[in-house]
C-alpha positions in Angstrom: 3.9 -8.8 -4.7 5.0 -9.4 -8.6 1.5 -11.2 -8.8 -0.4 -8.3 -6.8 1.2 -5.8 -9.3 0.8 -7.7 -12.6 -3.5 -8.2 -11.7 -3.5 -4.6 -10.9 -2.3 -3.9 -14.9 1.3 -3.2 -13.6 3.1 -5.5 -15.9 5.4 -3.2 -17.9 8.6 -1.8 -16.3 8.0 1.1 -17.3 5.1 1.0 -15.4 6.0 -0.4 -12.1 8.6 2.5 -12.1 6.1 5.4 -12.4 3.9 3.3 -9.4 7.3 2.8 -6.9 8.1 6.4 -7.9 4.6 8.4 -7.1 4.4 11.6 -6.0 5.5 12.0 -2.6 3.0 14.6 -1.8 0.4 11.6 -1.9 2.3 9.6 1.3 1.6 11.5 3.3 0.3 10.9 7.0 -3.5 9.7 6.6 -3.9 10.5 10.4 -3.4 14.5 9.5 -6.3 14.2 7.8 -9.6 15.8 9.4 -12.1 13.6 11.2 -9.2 10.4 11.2 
């Protein structure tokens, strides 16, 4: 996962904190979407 991260520019604490803590409006169930 560290690896995945780190290729994907995520190499800074700072960083990884702002990914694991996104907005939670954005999880949201993909199958409430229309046409899914």
């Amino acid at each position: 996962m560290a690896r995945l991260l780190y290729n994907r520019g995520l190499a800074e604490p700072s960083q990884l904190e702002l990914f694991i803590a996104s907005d939670k409006r954005l999880s949201g169930d993909p199958f409430l979407l229309p046409d899914i």
